[in-house]
C-alpha positions as CSV (number, residue, x, y, z in Angstrom):
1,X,21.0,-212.6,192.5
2,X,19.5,-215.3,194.5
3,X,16.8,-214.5,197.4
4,X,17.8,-217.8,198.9
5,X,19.2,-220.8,198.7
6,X,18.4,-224.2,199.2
7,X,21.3,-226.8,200.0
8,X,22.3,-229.6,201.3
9,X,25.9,-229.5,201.8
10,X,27.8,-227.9,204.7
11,X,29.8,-225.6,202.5
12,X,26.3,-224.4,201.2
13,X,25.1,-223.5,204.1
14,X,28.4,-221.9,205.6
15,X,28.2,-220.1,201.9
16,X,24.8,-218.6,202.1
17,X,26.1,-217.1,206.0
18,X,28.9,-215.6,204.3
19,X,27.0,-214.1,201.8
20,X,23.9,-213.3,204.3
21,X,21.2,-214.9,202.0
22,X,18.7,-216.9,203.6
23,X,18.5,-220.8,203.3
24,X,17.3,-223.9,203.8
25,X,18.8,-226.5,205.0
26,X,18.7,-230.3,204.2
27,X,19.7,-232.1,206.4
28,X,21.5,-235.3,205.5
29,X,24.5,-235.4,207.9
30,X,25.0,-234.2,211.1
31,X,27.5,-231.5,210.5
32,X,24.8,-229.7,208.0
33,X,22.3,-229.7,211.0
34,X,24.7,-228.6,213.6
35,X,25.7,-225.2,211.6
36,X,22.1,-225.1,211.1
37,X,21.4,-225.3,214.6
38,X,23.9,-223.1,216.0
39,X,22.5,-220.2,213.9
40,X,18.9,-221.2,214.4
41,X,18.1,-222.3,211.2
42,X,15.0,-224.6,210.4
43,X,15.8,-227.6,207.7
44,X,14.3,-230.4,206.7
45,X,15.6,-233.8,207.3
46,X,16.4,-235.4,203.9
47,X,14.4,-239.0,205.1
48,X,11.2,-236.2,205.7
49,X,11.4,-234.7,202.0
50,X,7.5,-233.8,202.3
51,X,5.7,-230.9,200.6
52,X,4.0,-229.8,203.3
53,X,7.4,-229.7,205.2
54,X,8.8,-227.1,202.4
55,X,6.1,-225.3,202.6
56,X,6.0,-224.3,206.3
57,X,10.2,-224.0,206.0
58,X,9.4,-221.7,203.0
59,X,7.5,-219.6,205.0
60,X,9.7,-219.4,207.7
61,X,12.7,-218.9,206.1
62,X,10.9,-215.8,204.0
63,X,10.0,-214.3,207.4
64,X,12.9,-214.8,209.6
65,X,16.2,-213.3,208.6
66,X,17.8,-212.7,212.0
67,X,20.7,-215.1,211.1
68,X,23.5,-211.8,210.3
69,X,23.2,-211.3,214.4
70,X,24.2,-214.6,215.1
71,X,26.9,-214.8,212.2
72,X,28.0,-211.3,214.0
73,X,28.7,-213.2,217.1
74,X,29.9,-216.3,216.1
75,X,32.6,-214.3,214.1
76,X,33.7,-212.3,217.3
77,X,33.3,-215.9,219.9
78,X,35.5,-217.5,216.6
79,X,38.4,-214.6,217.1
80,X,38.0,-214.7,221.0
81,X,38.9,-218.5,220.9
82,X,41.6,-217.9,218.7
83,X,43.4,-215.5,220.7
84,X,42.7,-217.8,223.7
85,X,44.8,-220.2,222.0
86,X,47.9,-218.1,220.9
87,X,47.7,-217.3,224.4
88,X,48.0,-221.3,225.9
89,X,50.5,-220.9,222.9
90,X,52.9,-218.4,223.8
């Protein structure tokens, strides 16, 4: 299987969180670096497609793997909001 995965669509990135593998992000529209955002993950802006910019997001993304955490909690604030709303529902 993949180590990581490098994408540039918003399904790719929601994807790679599902299946807790490590990505990087290009950004090219802002809902691809809001999702990256919210789980604190470094891309590269698709108008700033430098090698030297890979390389340091390589590195980082190779070192940092603390996204399951967040995924963790955004899966439990997800169900809380939820059930906030079949509650303003009911």
């Amino acid at each position: 299987g993949a180590k990581f995965i490098v994408g540039m669509r918003y399904h790719s990135v929601v994807f790679s969180l599902l299946l807790k593998k490590p990505i990087l992000p290009i950004f090219y529209d802002d809902k691809v670096r809001n999702i990256s955002h919210l789980f604190e993950i470094e891309g590269i802006d698709i108008k700033d497609l430098k090698l030297s910019y890979f390389s340091r997001a390589f590195i980082n993304l190779l070192q940092k793997n603390d996204f399951e955490d967040k995924l963790t909690t955004a899966k439990k604030d997800a169900k809380r909001n939820f059930e906030l709303l079949l509650q303003l529902l009911r």
